[in-house]
N, C-alpha and C positions, 0 to 999 in steps of 0.2 A: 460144323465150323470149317471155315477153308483157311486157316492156316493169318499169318500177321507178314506185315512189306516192315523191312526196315533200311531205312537211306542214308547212310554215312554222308555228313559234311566235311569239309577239309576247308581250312583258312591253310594256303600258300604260303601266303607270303602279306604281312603289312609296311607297312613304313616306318622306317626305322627312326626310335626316338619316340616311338609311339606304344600305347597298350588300348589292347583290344578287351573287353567287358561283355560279357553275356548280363543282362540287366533282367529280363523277363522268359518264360516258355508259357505260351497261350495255350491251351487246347480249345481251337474255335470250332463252333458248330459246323458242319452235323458232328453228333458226338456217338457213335457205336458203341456197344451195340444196342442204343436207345432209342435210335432209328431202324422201321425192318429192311428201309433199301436205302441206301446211302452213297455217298460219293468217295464216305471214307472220314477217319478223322483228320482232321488238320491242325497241326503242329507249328505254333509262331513263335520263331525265339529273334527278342528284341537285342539289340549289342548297342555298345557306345566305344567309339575312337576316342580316346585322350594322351596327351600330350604333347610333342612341338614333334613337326615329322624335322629328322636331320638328316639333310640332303637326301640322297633317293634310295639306298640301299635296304635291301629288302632282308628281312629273317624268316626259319623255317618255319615248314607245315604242322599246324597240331590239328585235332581233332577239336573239334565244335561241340555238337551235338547230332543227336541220331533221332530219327522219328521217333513216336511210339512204338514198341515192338511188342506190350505186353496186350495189347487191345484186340480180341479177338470180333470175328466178324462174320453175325449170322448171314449175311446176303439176303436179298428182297424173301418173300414169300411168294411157294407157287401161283404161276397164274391159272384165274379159274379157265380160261380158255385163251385159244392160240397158243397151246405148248408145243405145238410142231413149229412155231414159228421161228427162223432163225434172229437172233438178234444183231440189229445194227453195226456194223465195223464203228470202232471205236477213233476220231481224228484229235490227235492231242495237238492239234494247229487249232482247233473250233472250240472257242472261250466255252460253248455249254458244255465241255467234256470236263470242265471245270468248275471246283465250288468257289475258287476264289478270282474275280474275275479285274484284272488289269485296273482297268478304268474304273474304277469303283471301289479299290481302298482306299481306307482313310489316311488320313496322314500319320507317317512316320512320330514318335513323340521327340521332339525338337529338344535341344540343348541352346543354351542364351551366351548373347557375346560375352557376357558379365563372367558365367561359369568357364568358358573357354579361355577366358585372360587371367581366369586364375588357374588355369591348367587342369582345368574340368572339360569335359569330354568338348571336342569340335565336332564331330562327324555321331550322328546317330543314324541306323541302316535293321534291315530285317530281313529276314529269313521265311517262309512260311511252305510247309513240308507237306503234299498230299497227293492221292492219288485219284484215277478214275472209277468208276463206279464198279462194284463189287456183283459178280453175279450168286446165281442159287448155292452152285458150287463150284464156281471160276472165280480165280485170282482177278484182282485191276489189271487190265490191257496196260498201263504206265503210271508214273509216277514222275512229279516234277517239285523243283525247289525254284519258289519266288523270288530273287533277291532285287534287296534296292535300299542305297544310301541319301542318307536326306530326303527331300521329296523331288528325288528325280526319278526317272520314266522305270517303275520296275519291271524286270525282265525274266524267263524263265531258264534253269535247264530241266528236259525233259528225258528218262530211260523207260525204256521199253522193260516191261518185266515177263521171266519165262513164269509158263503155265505150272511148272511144277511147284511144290510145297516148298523146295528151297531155293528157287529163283529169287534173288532180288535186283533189284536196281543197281546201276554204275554208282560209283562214289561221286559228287559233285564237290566239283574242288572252285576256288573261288581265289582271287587275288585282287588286293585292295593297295589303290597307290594315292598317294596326295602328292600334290602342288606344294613344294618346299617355301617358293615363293607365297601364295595364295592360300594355299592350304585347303584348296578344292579336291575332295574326296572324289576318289571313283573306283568302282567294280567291276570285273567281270569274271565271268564263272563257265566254265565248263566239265566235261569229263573225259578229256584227255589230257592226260597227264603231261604227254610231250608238248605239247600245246600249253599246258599251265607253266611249264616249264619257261616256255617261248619267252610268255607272258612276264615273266619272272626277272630274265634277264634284262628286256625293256625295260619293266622298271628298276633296274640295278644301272641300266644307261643312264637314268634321266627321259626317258621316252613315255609320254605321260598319255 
């Protein structure tokens, strides 16, 4: 066994006047250690935004949710031949280094104008937590968290993870602002913190 990746989420900051809802956690295929070489399990936690944003002021950081952290992971099986062979640098810019690929999930599960006018969720968004391919006895070269609200364009952040047994990934922090007026949800996520910060105070302007 080579040891479990675990990914702290952080929700910032949402819109004030508002509540944030964990509704679902997917564990999507490949699912370890069921598979002998894998990409890794993937982790999908569903949310829902409800209530009326009041003007732009933002509230603090709580914690989300965390990858799997109890899932150990055999790594592929020796190969019968070319074990002297070095294996590929790993590009976490190159959708194959990836199980969950952009262009190709499904849609987000929608909320109806009906539920939103009675003060049921407006904004629904997802998370999906996983990493690069696992070696015989090496940790994933990275690890990234999908985010994306309604079905607009989702987006990555990606951490490099160290070789050692307790290396893990950056925290990914995230901040979520609406349209007072419109009520058009939007996200973005990073892992710097001073940068989430930035992020924070914009939306405490009104800067959307």
């Amino acid at each position: 066994m080579v040891g479990t990746v675990k990914e702290q989420i952080y929700i910032k900051a949402i819109p004030k006047g508002t509540t944030l809802k964990i509704t679902a956690l997917n564990l999507l295929p490949p699912d370890p250690p069921k598979e002998c070489k894998s990409l890794g399990a993937r982790l999908e936690i569903l949310w829902e935004l409800s209530g009326t944003p009041a003007g732009s002021n933002a509230r603090g950081a709580f914690l989300v949710e965390t990858s799997p952290d109890t899932v150990d992971h055999p790594g592929p099986a020796p190969a019968v031949s070319g074990a002297d062979e070095v294996a590929p640098t790993v590009d976490p810019n190159d959708e194959n280094s990836w199980a969950t690929k952009l262009n190709d999930l499904p849609p987000v599960p929608a909320t109806t104008d009906a539920r939103a006018a009675a003060g049921g969720p407006f904004a629904t968004g997802r998370f999906i937590v996983e990493t690069t391919e696992w070696g015989l006895v090496e940790r994933p070269d990275y690890a990234s968290v999908v985010y994306q609200v309604n079905n607009q364009t989702p987006l990555r952040v990606v951490s490099a993870i160290s070789g050692t047994i307790l290396g893990m990934p950056k925290d990914a922090i995230f901040v979520i602002g609406a349209n007072p007026t419109t009520q058009e949800v939007g996200i973005d996520g990073t892992q710097d913190k001073a940068v989430a910060s930035t992020l924070v105070e914009y939306l405490v302007k009104g800067i959307f």
